[in-house]
C-alpha positions as CSV (number, residue, x, y, z in Angstrom):
1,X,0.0,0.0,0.0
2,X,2.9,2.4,0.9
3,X,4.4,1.9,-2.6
4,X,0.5,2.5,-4.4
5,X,1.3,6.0,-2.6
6,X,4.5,6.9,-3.3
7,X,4.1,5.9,-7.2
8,X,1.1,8.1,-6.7
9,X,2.8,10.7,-5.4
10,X,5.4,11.0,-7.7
11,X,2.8,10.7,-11.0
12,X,1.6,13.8,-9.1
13,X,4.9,15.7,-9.4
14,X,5.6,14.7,-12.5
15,X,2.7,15.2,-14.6
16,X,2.3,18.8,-13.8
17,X,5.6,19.9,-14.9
18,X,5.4,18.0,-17.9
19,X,2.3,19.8,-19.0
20,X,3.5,22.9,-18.2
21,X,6.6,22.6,-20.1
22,X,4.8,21.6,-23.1
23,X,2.5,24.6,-22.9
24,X,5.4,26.9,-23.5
25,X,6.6,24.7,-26.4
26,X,6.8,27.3,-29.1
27,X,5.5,25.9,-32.5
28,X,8.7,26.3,-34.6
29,X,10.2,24.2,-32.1
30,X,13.0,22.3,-34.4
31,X,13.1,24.2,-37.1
32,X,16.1,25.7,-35.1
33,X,17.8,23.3,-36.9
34,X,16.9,24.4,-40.8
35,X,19.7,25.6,-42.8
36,X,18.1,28.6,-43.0
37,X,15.5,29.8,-40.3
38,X,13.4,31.5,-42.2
39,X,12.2,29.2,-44.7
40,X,11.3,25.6,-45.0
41,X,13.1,22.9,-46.9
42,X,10.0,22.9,-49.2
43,X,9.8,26.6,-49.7
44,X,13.3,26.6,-50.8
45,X,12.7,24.0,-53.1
46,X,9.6,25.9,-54.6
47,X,11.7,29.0,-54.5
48,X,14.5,27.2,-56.4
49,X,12.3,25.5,-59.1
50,X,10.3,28.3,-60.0
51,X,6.9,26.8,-58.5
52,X,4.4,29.4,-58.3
53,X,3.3,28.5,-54.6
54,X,0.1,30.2,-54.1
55,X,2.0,33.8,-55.5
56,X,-0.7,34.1,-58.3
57,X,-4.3,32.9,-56.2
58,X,-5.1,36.6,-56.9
59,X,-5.4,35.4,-61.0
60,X,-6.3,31.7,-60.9
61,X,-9.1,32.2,-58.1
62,X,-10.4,34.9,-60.7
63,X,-10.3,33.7,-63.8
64,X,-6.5,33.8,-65.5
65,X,-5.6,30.4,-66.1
66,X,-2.2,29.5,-65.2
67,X,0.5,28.2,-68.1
68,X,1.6,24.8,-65.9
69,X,-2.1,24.0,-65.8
70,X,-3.4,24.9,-68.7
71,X,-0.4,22.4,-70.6
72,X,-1.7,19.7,-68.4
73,X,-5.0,20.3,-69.6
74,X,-4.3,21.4,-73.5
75,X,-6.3,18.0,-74.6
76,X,-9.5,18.7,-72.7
77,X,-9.3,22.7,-73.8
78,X,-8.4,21.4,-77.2
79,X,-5.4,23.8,-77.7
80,X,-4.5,24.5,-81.1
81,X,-0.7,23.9,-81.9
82,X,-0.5,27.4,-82.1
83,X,-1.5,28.3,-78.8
84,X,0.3,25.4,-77.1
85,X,3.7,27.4,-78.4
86,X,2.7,30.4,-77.4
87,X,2.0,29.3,-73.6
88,X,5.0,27.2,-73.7
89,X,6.7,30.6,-74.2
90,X,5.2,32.1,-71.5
91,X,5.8,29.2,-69.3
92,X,9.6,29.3,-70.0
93,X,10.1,33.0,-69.5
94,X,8.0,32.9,-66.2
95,X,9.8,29.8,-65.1
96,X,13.3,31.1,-66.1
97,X,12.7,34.8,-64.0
98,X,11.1,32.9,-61.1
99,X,13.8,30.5,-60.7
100,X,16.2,33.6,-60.9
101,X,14.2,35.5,-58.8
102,X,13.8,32.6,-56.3
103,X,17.1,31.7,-56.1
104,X,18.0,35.4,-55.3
105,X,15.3,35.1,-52.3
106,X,17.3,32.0,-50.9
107,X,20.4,33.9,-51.2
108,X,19.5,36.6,-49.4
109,X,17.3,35.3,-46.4
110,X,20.4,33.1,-46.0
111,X,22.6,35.9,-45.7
112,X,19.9,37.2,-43.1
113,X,20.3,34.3,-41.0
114,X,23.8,34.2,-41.1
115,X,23.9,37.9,-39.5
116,X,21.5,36.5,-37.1
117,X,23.5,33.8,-36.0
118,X,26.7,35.2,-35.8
119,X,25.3,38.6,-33.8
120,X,26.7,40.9,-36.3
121,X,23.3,42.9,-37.3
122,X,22.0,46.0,-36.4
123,X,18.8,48.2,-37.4
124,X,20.1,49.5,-40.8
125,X,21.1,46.4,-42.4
126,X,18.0,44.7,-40.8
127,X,16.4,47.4,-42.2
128,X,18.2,47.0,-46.0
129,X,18.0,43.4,-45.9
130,X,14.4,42.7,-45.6
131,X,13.4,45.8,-48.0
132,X,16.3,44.0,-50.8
133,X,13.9,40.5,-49.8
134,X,10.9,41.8,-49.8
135,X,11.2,43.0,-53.3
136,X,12.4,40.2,-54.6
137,X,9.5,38.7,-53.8
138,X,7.4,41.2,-54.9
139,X,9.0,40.6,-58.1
140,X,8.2,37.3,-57.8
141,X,5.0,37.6,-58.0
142,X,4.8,39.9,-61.0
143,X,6.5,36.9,-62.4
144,X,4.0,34.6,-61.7
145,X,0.3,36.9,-61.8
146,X,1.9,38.0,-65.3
147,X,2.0,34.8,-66.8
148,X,-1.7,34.0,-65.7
149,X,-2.1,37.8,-67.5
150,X,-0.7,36.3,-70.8
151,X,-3.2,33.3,-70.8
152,X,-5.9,35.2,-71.2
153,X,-5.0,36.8,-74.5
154,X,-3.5,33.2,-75.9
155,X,-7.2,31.6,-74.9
156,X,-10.5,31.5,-75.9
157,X,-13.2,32.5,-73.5
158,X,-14.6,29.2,-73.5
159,X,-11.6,27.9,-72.8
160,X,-11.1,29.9,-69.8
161,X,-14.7,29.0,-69.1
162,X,-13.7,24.8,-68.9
163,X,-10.9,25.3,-67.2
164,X,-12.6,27.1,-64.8
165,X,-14.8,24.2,-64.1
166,X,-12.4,21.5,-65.0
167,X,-10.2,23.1,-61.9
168,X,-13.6,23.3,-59.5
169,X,-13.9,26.7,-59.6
170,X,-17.3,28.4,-59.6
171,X,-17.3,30.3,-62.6
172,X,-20.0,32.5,-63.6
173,X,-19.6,35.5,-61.5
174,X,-16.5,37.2,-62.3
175,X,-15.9,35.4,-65.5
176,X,-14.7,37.8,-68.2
177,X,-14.2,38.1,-72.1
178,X,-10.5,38.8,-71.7
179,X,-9.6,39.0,-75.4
């Protein structure tokens, strides 16, 4: 019986601080550990390869058809061969300044940690370094809505229309002639 207690007694020490050291876990919790801080291993990756990553929802959600897409789709929106070239263009140049851009962005938000790390940053370059990021990735961006701009005028508003609804998206409000 004397044992029954003192395993009692010691759950009841124990389990208290546990829980209140877990409460104060912060949520990046291990991503101490990244390469850089500031970004993810898949971020970096997206960055490095040009992947649009949710930088153009402002066109897709509204209508502007995005090149990657609307390649995997050319059967179903019966693309001519002439309009397959053109997007393919499109595609390329928007995949060749976003893979600049992006590996520009890595560049720099590693340079950012490093002056974290090592201590060796004050308000001005703080200041510098994040405006220098920041638009870069407002570049970015351009890159990406741009292209989504371009489909528009390569496309015929029907096909806009399907692949509208061959994404999911509800498509009569806010659907446009483009041309």
């Amino acid at each position: 019986m004397k044992m029954k207690k003192s395993f009692y007694l010691l759950v009841l020490l124990v389990v208290p601080s546990f829980s209140s050291a877990q409460e104060h876990r912060s949520p990046y919790a291990g991503e101490e550990r990244r390469e850089i801080k500031a970004l993810s291993a898949d971020e970096v990756k997206a960055y490095l390869n040009g992947q649009g990553a949710g930088l153009a929802k402002a066109a897709e959600l509204n209508n502007y058809p995005g090149p990657l897409h609307v390649l995997e789709l050319s059967a179903q929106l019966r693309l001519t061969e002439t309009e397959k070239a053109k997007i393919e263009q499109v595609r390329d140049v928007m995949l060749r300044d976003a893979i600049r851009l992006g590996k520009l962005i890595v560049e720099k938000e590693g340079d950012l940690d490093k002056l974290f790390a090592g201590r060796k940053i004050d308000e001005a370059q703080l200041r510098s370094r994040v405006a220098e990021i920041s638009s870069l990735q407002g570049e970015l961006r351009v890159v990406h809505l741009r292209a989504h701009l371009e489909m528009v005028r390569i496309l015929t508003p029907e096909q806009v229309k399907r692949y509208a609804e061959m994404r999911g998206y509800e498509n009569g409000a806010g659907l446009h002639e483009h041309r």
